[in-house]
C-alpha positions as CSV (number, residue, x, y, z in Angstrom):
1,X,-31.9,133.0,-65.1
2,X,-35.5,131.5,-64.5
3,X,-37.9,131.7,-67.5
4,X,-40.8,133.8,-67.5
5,X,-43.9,131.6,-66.8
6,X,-45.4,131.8,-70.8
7,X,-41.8,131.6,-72.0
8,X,-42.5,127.8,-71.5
9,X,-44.6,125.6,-74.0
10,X,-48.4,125.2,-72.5
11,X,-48.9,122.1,-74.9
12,X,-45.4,120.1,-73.3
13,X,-46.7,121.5,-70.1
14,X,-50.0,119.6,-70.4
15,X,-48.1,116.5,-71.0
16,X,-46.5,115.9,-67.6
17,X,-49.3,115.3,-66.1
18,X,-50.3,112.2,-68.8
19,X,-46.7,111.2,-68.5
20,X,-47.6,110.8,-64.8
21,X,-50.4,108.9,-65.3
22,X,-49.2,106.6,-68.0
23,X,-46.2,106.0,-67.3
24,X,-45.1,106.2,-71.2
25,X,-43.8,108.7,-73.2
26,X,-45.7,107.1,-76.1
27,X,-49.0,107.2,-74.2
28,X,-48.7,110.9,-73.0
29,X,-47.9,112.1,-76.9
30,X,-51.1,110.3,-77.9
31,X,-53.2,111.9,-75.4
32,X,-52.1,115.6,-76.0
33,X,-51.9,114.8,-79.9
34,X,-48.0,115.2,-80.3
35,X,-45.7,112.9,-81.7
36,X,-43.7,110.7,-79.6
37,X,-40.4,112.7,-80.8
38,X,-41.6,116.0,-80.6
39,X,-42.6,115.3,-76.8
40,X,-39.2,113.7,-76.2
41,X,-38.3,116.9,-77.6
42,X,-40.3,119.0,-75.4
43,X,-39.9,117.6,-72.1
44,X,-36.3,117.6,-72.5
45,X,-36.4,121.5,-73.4
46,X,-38.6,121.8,-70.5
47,X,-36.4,120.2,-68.4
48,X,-33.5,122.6,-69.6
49,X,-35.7,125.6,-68.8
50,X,-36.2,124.6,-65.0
51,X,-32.4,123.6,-64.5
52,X,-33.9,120.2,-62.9
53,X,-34.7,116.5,-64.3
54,X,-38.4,116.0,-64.5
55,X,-38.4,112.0,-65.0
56,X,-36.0,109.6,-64.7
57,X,-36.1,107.1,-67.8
58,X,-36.8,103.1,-66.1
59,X,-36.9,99.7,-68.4
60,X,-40.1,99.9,-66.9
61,X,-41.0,103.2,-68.3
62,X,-40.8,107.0,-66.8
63,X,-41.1,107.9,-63.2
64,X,-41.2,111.4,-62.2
65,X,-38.3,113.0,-59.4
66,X,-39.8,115.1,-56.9
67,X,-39.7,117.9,-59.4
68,X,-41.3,116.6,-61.6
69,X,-44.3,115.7,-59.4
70,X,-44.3,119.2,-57.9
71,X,-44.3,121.2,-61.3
72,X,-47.2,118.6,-62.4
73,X,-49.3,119.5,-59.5
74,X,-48.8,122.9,-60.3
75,X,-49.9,122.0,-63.9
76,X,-52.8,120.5,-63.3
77,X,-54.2,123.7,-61.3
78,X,-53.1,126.0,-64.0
79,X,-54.7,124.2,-66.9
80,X,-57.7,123.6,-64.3
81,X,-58.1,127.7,-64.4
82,X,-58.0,128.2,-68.1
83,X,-60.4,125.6,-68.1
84,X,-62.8,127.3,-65.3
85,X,-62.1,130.3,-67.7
86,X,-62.8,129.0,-70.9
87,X,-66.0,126.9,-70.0
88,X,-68.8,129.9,-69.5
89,X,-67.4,131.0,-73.1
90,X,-69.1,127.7,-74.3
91,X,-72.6,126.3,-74.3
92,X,-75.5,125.0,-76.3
93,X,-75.2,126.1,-79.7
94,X,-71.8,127.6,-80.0
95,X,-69.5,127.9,-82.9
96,X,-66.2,127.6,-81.2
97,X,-64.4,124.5,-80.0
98,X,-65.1,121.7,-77.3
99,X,-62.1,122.6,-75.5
100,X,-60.7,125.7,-76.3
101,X,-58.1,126.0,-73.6
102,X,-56.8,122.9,-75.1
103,X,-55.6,125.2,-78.2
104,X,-54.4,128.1,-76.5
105,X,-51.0,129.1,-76.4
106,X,-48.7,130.6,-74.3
107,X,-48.1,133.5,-76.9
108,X,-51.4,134.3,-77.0
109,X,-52.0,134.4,-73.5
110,X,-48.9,136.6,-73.3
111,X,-50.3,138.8,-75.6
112,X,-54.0,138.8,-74.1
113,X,-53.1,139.2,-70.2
114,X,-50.6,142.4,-71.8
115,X,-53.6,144.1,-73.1
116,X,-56.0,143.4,-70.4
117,X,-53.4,145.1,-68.1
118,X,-52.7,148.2,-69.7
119,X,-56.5,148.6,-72.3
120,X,-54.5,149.4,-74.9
121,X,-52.8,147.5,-78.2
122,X,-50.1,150.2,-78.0
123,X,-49.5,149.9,-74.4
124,X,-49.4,146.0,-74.5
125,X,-46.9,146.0,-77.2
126,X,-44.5,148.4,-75.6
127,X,-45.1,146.2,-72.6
128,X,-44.5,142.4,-73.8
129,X,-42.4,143.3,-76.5
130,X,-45.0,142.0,-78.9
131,X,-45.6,143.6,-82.1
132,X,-49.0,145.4,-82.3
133,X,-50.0,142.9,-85.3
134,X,-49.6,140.2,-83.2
135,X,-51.6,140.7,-80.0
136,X,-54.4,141.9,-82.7
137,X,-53.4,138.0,-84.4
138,X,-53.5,136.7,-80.7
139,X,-56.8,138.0,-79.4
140,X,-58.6,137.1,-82.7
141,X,-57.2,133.9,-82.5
142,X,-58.5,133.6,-78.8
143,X,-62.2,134.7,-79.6
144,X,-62.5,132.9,-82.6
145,X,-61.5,129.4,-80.6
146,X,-64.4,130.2,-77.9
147,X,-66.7,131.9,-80.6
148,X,-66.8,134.9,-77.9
149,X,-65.6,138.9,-78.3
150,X,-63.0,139.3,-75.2
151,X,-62.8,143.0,-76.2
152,X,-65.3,146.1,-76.5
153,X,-64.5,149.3,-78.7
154,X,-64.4,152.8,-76.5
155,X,-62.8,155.7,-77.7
156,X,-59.4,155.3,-78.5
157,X,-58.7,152.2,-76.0
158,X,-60.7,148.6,-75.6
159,X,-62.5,147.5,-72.5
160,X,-62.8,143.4,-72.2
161,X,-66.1,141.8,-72.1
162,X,-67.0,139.3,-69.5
163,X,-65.8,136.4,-71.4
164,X,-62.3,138.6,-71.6
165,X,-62.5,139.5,-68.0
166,X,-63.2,135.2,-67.4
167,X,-60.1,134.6,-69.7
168,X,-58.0,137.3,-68.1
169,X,-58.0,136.0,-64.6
170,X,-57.9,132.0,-65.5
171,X,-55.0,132.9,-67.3
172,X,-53.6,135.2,-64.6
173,X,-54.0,132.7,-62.3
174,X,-52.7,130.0,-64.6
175,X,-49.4,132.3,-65.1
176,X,-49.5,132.6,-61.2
177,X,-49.4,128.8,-60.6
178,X,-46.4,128.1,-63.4
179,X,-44.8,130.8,-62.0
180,X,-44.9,128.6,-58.8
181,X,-43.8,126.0,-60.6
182,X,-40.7,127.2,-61.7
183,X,-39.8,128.3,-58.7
184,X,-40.6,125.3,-57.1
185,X,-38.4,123.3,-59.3
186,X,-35.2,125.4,-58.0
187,X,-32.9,123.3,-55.9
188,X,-33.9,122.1,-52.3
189,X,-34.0,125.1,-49.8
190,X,-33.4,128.0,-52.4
191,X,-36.3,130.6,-52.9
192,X,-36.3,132.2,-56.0
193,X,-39.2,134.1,-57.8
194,X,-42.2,137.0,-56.8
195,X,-43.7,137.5,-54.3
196,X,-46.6,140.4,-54.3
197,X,-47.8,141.5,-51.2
198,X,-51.1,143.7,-50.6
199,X,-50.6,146.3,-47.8
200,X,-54.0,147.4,-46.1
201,X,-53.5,150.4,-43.4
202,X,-53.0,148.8,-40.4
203,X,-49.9,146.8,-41.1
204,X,-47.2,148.9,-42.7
205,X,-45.7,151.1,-40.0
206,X,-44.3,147.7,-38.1
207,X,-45.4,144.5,-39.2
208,X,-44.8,144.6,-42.9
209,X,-41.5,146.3,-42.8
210,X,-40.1,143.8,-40.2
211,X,-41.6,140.8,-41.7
212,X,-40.2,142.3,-44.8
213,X,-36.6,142.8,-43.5
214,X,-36.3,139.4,-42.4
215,X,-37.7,138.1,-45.2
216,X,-34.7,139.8,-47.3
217,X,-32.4,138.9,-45.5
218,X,-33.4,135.1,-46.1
219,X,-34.0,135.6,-49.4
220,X,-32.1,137.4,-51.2
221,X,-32.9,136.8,-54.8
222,X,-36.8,136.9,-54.0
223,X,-38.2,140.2,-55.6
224,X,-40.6,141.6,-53.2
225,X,-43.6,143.9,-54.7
226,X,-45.9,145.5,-52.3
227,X,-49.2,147.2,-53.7
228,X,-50.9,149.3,-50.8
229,X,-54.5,150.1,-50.7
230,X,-57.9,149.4,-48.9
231,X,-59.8,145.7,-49.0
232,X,-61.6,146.8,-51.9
233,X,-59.1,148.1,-53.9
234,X,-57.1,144.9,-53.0
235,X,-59.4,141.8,-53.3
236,X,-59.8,141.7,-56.4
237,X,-56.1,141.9,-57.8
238,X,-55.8,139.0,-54.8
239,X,-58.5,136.8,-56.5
240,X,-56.8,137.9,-59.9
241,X,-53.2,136.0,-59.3
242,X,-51.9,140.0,-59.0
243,X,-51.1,139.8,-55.9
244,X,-50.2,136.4,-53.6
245,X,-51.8,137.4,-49.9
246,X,-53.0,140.5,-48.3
247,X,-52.3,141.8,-44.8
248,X,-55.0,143.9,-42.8
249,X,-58.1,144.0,-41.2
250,X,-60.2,140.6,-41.7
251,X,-63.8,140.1,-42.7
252,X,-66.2,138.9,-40.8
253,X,-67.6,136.7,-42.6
254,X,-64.6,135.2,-44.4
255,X,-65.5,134.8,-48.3
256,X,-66.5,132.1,-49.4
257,X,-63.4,132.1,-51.9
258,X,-61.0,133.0,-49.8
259,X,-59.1,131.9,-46.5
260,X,-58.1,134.2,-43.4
261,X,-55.3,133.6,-40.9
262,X,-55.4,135.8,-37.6
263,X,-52.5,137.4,-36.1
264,X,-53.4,139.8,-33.8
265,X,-56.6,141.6,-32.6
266,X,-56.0,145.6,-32.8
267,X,-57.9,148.5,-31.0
268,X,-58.7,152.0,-32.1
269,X,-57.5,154.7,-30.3
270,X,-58.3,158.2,-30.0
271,X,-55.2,160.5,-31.2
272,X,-53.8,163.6,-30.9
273,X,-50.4,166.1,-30.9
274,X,-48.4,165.7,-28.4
275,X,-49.5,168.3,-25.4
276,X,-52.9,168.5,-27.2
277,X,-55.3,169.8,-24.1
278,X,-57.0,166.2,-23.5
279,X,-53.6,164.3,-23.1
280,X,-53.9,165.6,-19.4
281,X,-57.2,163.8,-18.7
282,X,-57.2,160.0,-18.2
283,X,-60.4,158.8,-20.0
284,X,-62.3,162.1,-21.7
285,X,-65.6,161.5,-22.0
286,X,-67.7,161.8,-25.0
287,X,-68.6,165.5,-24.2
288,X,-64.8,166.8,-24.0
289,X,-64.0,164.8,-27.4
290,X,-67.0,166.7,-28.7
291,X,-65.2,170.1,-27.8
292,X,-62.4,169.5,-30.7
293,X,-62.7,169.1,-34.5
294,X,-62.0,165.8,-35.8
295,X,-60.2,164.2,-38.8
296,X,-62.1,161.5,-40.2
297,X,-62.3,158.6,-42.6
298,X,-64.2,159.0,-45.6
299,X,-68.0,157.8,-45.4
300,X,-69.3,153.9,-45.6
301,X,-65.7,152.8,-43.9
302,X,-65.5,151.0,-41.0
303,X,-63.2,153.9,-39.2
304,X,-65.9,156.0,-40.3
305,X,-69.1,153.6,-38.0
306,X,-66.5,153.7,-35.2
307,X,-66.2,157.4,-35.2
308,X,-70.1,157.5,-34.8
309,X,-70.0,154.8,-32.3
310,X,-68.3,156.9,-30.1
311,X,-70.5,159.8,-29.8
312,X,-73.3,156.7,-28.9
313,X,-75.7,158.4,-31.1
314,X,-75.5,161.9,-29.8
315,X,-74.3,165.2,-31.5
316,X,-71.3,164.4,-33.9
317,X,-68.2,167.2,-33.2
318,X,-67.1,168.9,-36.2
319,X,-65.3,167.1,-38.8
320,X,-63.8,169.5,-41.4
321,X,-61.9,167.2,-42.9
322,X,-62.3,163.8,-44.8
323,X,-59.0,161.8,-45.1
324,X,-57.4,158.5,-45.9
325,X,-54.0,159.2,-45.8
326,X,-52.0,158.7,-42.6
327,X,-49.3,160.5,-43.6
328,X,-51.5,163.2,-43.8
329,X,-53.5,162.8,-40.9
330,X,-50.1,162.7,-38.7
331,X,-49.0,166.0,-40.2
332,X,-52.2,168.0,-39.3
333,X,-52.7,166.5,-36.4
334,X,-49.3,168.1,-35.7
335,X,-50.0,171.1,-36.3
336,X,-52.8,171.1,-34.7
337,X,-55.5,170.7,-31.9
338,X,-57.2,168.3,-34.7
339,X,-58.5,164.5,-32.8
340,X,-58.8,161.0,-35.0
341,X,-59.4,157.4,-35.0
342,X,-56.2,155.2,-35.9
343,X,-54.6,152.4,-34.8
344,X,-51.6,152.4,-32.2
345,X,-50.1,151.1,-35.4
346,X,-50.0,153.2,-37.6
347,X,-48.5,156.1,-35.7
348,X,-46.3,153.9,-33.1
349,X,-43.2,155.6,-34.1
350,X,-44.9,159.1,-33.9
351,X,-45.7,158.4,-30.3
352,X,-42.5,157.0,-29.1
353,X,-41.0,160.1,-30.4
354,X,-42.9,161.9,-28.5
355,X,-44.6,163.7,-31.1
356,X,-48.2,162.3,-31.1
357,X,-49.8,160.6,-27.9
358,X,-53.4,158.6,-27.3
359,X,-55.8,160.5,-25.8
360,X,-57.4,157.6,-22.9
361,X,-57.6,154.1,-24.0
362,X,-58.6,151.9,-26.1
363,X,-61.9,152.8,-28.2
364,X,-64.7,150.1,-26.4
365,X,-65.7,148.0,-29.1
366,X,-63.8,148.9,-32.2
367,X,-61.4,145.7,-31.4
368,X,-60.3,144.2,-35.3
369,X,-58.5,141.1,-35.9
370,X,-55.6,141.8,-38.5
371,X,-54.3,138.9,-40.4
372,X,-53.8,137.0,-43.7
373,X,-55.9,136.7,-47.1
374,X,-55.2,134.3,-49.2
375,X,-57.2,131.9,-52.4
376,X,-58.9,129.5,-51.0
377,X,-57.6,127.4,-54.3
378,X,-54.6,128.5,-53.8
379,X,-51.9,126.0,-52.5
380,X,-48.6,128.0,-51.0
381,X,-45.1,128.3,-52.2
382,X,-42.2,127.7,-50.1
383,X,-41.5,131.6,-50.0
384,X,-45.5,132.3,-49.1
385,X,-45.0,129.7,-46.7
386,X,-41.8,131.4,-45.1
387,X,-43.1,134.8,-45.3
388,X,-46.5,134.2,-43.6
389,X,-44.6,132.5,-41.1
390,X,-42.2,135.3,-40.6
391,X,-45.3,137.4,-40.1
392,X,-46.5,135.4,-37.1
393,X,-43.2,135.4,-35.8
394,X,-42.9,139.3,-35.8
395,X,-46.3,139.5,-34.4
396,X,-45.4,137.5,-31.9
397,X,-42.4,139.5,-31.1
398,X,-43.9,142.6,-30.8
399,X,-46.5,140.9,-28.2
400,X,-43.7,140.0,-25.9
401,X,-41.9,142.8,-25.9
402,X,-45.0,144.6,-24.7
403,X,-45.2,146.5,-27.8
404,X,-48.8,148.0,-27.7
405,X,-49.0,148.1,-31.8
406,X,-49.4,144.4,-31.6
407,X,-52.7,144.3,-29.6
408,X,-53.5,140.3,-28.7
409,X,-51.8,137.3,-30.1
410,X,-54.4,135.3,-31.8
């Protein structure tokens, strides 16, 4: 069984990259301040953890295997976060030390990221399985080596600061990046680990689930976590390390911290039951669209600016109800002479059945490029890799079979 990212030594972890560099075993201990036994020690415990050789031992010194070269990489841009994290925490003046991520354990981090997730010193223990005294020990230990409060007083539960918000995602994305490493150190060709997907709307009645599908079926032992919401309830779990890529609508700009990958352009559409009066008429104008209430999404959304859009500025139909649910929508529009705004997506299987139908074509100008988010720090795992290509794949599949859910190939 793979170890759990903090189950392995941060301070032997910071020593494969100087072993790298030097060469030496002897070296390396001298530059993280352990002794040359105790490394020896450490890297061969480490080594036992992974189920893989890091270095090979040469009269010439120690080379690293590929393994060992990939998990350093990996190290490198996990200590690189705590370090990101741990710097604004520092500054003229201050009491704690230099370096503090130098200091910080795995333990503590443990501890820390377990009450940052649930706000609570009772809720993190029953969490990590670490006793109550010692996440209090952990966090004090953790603000007294930056000379910084991580955590606020209020009411019965704590809030972090943002120095404790700083920590929370360096060391998220720090826990992230081992994680890869361990995973990454399995044998050639396996895939082992997490992978957490973020669902937006417009990819889980067909997309996700097929890309999903196959994905299982390649990967068996890969546990698969999807968390559904909007961009803004997603982004920042992405940025976080919570989640590994998000699937939906794409921003225009991109972010500056982040990198998209098209798949497919998509097209609103107006929608209705099927038999709904309009499904007679080929293209109802604005007037006839006008004669029916509306479902529609909730104010400030993009859906929403569309739904204006479409009257061009004129008298807005009535719109009794405000929803974001599709499963919702679907069942009123059912029972119902109720119009909306969706995707062809998210009610494809509803309209094959013969239970919901488009009303005219394709909304002019509400077009919507649906893709890939990901860190722009970020580099991919082999399982990322596979999935996000399994995503083009199904997108590309659906194109070609003249599948209308999967608008234009990008």
């Amino acid at each position: 069984m793979s170890p759990e990212p903090f189950d392995l030594n941060l301070r032997h972890l910071r020593a494969l990259p100087a072993i790298m560099r030097h060469g030496s075993i002897n070296a390396a201990a001298e530059e993280v301040s352990l002794s040359q036994p105790a490394l020896t020690q450490g890297l061969a415990k480490l080594e036992r953890q992974l189920g893989t050789t890091l270095f090979v031992r040469r009269f010439d010194g120690m080379a690293a295997t590929d393994a060992g070269r990939t998990v350093a990489r990996r190290v490198r841009s996990a200590l690189a976060h705590l370090r990101t994290a741990s710097r604004p925490m520092t500054g003229d003046g201050a009491r704690g030390f230099a370096r503090p991520d130098h200091l910080m354990t795995a333990t503590q981090l443990r501890a820390f990221l377990g009450l940052a997730n649930v706000g609570s010193f009772l809720g993190a223990a029953q969490a990590t399985g670490i006793s109550q005294p010692a996440i209090h020990r952990a966090v004090r230990d953790l603000e007294q080596l930056s000379a910084t409060p991580l955590l606020e007083r209020r009411g019965r539960g704590v809030a972090l600061t943002a120095a404790g918000r700083r920590l929370a995602r360096g060391a998220r994305l720090a826990e992230t990046e081992i994680a890869a490493a361990i995973a990454e150190a399995a044998p050639t060709g396996t895939m082992t680990g997490r992978l957490a997907v973020g669902a937006m709307p417009l990819c889980r009645a067909r997309l996700l689930p097929m890309a999903i599908a196959r994905f299982a079926e390649e990967a068996p032992d890969v546990r698969v976590e999807v968390l559904e919401g909007s961009w803004r309830e997603l982004i920042e779990p992405l940025r976080d390390g919570r989640i590994d890529l998000t699937i939906g609508a794409l921003r225009d700009p991109t972010p500056a911290d982040l990198d998209q990958l098209p798949l497919f352009d998509d097209h609103l559409v107006v929608i209705a039951r099927a038999g709904h009066p309009l499904s007679r008429e080929p293209a109802p104008d604005a007037r006839g669209l006008a004669s029916f209430p509306w479902i529609v999404a909730r104010s400030g959304t993009p859906l929403r600016r569309h739904w204006h859009r479409l009257f061009d500025g004129g008298t807005l139909p009535r719109a009794p109800i405000e929803c974001g649910s599709v499963m919702t929508i679907r069942g009123i529009l059912c029972e119902s002479d109720f119009l909306t705004l969706l995707s062809p997506d998210q009610v494809a299987l509803e309209v094959e059945g013969g239970v919901l139908a488009a009303i005219g074509g394709p909304v002019p100008a509400s077009r919507r490029t649906i893709g890939v988010t990901t860190r722009r720090d970020s580099r991919p795992t082999l399982l990322q890799a596979r999935f996000v290509q399994l995503l083009r794949d199904v997108a590309e599949s659906l194109q070609d079979s003249g599948n209308p859910i999967a608008g234009q190939p990008i």
